[in-house]
C-alpha positions as semicolon CSV with decimal commas, in nm:
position;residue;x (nm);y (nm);z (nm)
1;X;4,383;0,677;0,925
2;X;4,479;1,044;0,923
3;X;4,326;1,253;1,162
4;X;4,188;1,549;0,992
5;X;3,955;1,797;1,199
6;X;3,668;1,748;0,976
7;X;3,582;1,555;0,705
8;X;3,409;1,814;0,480
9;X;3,473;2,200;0,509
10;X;3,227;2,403;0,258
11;X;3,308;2,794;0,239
12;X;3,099;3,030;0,011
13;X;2,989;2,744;-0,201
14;X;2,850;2,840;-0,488
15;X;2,695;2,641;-0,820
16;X;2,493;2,846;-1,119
17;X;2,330;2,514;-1,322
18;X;2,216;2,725;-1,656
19;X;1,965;3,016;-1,494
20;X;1,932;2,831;-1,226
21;X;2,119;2,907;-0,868
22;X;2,145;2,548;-0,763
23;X;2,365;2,627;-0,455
24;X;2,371;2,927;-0,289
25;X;2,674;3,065;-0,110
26;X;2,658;2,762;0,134
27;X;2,920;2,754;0,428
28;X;2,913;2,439;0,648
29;X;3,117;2,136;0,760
30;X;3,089;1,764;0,820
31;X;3,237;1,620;1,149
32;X;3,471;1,282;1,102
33;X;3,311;0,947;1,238
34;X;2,954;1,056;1,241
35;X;2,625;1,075;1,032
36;X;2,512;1,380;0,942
37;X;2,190;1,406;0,702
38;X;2,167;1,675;0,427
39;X;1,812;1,728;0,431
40;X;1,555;1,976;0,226
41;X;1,267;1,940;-0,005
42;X;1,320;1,741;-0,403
43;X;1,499;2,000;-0,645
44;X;1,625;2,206;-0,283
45;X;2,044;2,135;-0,418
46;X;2,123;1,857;-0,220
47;X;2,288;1,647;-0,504
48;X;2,434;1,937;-0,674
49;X;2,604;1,992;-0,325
50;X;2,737;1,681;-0,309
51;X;2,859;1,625;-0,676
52;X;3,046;1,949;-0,571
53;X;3,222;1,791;-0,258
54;X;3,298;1,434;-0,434
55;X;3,473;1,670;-0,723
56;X;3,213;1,604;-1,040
57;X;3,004;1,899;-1,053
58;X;3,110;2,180;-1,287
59;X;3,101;2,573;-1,226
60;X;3,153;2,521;-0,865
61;X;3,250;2,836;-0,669
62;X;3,375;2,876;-0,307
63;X;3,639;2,627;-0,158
64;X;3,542;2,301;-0,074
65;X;3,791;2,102;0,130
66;X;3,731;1,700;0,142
67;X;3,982;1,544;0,387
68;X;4,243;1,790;0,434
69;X;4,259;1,842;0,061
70;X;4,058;2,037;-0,233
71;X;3,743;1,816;-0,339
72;X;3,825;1,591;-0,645
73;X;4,171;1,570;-0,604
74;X;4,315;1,214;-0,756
75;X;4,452;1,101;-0,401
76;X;4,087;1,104;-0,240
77;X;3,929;0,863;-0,530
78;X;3,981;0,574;-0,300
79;X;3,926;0,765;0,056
80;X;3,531;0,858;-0,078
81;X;3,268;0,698;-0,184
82;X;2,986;0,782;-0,362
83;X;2,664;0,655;-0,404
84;X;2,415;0,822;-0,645
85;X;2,030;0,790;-0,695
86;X;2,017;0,561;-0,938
87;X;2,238;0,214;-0,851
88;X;2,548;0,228;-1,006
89;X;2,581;-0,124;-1,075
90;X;2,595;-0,365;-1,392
91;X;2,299;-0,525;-1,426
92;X;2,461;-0,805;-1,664
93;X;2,712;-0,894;-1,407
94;X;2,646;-1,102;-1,069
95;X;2,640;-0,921;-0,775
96;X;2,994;-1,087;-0,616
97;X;3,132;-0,989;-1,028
98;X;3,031;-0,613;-1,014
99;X;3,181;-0,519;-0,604
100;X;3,458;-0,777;-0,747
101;X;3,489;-0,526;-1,086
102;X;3,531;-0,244;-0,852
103;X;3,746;-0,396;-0,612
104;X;3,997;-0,470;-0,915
105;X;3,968;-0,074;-0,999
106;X;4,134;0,003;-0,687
107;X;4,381;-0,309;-0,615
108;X;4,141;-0,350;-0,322
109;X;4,007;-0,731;-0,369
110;X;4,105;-0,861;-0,016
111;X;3,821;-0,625;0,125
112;X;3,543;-0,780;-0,107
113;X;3,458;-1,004;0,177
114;X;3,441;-0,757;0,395
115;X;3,224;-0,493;0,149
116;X;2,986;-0,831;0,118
117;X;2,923;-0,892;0,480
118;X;2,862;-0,490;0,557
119;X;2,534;-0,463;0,305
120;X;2,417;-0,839;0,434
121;X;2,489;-0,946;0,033
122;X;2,638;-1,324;0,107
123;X;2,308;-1,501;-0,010
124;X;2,284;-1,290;-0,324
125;X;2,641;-1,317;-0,448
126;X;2,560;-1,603;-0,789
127;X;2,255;-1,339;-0,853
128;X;2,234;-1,121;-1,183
129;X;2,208;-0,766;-1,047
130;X;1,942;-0,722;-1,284
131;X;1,706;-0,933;-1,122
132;X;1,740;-0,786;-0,849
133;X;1,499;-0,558;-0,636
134;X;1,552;-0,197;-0,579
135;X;1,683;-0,197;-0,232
136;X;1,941;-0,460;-0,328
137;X;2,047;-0,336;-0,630
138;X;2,100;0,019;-0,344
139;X;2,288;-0,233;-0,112
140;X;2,527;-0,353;-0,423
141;X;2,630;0,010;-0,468
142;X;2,677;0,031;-0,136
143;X;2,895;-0,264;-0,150
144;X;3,099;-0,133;-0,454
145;X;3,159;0,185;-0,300
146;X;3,285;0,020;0,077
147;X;3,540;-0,218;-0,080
148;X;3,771;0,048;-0,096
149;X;3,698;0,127;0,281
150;X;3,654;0,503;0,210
151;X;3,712;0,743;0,535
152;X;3,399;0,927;0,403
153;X;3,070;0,753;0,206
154;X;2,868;0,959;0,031
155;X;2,494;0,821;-0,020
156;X;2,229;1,048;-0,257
157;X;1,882;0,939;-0,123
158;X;1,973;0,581;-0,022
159;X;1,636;0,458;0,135
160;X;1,388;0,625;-0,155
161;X;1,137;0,428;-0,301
162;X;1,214;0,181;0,002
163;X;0,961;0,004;0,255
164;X;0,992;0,093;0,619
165;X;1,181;-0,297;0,725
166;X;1,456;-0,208;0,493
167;X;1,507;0,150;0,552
168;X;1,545;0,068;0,898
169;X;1,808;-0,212;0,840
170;X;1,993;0,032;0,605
171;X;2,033;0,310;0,866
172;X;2,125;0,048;1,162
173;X;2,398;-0,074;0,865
174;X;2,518;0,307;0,828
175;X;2,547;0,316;1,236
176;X;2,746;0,050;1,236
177;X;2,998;0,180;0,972
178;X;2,972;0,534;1,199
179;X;3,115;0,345;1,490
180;X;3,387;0,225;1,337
181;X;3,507;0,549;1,255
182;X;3,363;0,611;0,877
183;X;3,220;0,975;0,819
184;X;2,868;0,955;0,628
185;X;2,687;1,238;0,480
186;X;2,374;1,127;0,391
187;X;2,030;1,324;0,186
188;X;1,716;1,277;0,208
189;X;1,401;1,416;0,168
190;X;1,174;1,219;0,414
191;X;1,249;1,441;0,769
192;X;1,193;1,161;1,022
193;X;1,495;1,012;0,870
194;X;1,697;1,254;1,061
195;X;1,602;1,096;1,384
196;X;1,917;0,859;1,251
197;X;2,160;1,147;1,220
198;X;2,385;1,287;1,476
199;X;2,379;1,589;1,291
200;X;2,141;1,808;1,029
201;X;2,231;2,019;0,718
202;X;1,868;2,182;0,634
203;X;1,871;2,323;0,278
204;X;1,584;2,472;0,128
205;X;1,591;2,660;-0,253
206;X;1,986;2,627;-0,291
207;X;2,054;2,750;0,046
208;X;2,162;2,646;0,371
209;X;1,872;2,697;0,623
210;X;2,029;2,573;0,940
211;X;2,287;2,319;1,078
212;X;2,219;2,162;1,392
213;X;2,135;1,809;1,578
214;X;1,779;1,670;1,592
215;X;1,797;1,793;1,939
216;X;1,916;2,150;1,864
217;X;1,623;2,185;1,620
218;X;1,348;2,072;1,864
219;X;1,447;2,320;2,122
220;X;1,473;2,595;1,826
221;X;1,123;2,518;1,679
222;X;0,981;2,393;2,048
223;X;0,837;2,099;1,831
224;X;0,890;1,705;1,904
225;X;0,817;1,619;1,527
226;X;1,124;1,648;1,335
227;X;0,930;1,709;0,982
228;X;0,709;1,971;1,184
229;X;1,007;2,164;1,305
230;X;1,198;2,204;0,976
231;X;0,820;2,330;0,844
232;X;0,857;2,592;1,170
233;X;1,201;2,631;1,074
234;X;1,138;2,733;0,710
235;X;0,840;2,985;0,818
236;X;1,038;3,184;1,045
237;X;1,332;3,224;0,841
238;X;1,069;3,341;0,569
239;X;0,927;3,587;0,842
C-alpha cells in the first residue's frame, strides 16, 4: 500500500448544481487510516462533496486530489469505494451473487470471503437481496464495495433510517476496517454519530464550517454534547 500523506486533499472546491451553490469554495483534507465524519444538516452539500471526490459529480471547480492523484482518475476505481444512500445492490440476485457480480468487475473474487465476513453477511449469503431489510441490504453494499479492498471507503449516510443495535455494530465494523489501515470518510446528519470519528468536517449551506476532532470542538464551544456544540458552532460563526 502506497503511502500517500493524505488520503483526500480538497482546495477551493467548488460545485454550482443549476442556481444552486451546492459547494462552496471548500478547502480541507482527509487523513489516511482514520474515520473522519462529514457532518451538517439534510440538503447542507455533503453528497455533492463526495460525488466530487469519488470523480461523478459534474461542474466541479477547485482541485481535488484522491490518493496522490486527481479524483476520478481510471487507476483509483478499484482503490475507492463508494457507497451511496440508496443500496446499490440487485435485488433479483442473492446476496453471495451480487458482492460475487462485483468481485468479477474487478478480477477480485478471492476477497469475496473476506468482503462477506467484514459486514457479518455469512448467514444471509442463499438470500434474495430483495427480501432483505434495510440495514442489510446497507451491509451488502458495503460488502460489494470492500471486495476490492479499497485504501479509501466512501459511505453517504450509512446508518439512516437504522435502529440504535445496528448503528452501533456498523460503526464498531468501520473501526475495525480503520485499524487495519483503510481511510473512511463517512456523512451523516445525526451529530452524536461523531462521537465515532477521529475527526469532523462540519458543513453547513455548501460551506465548510469547521474541521476538527470531537475533542477540539468541545473545548471550542465549551459544550460536552456534540449536537449542542455544532448548534454553538453555527451561531457564532453567524455572529
Amino acid at each position: 500500500m502506497v503511502n500517500y500523506p493524505v488520503a483526500v486533499r480538497c482546495e477551493n472546491v467548488t460545485v454550482q448544481r443549476g442556481k444552486v451553490l451546492a459547494v462552496d469554495d471548500i478547502t480541507m483534507s482527509v487523513p489516511r487510516g482514520s474515520i473522519t465524519g462529514l457532518l451538517g444538516p439534510s440538503g447542507c452539500g455533503k453528497t455533492t462533496l463526495m460525488r466530487a471526490i469519488v470523480g461523478t459529480q459534474q461542474r466541479v471547480k477547485g482541485r481535488i486530489d484522491v490518493l496522490g492523484r486527481p479524483a476520478g482518475a481510471r487507476t483509483l476505481s478499484r482503490e475507492v469505494g463508494y457507497v451511496t444512500q440508496s443500496a446499490s445492490i440487485y435485488t433479483d440476485l442473492t446476496v453471495e451473487e451480487n458482492i460475487r457480480y462485483f468481485a468479477q468487475i474487478f478480477d477480485a473474487e478471492e476477497q469475496i470471503a473476506e468482503a462477506i465476513e467484514s459486514v457479518d453477511l455469512g448467514d444471509r449469503l442463499q438470500h434474495l437481496a430483495g427480501d432483505l431489510s434495510g440495514g442489510e441490504r446497507n451491509r451488502v453494499s458495503i460488502a460489494c464495495a470492500l471486495v476490492t479492498r479499497p485504501q479509501l471507503l466512501i459511505l453517504d449516510e450509512p446508518t439512516v433510517g437504522l435502529d440504535p443495535v445496528l448503528r452501533a455494530d456498523l460503526w464498531a465494523r468501520f473501526a475495525r476496517l480503520a485499524e487495519s489501515g483503510v481511510t473512511l470518510l463517512i456523512s451523516s446528519h445525526v451529530m452524536d454519530e461523531a462521537e465515532h470519528c477521529d475527526g469532523l468536517i462540519l458543513m453547513r449551506g455548501g460551506r465548510l464550517v469547521a474541521e476538527l476532532t470531537p475533542d477540539e470542538l468541545r473545548a471550542q464551544t465549551g459544550e460536552e454534547n456534540l449536537e449542542h456544540a455544532f448548534l454553538s458552532l453555527i451561531q457564532g460563526s453567524a455572529a
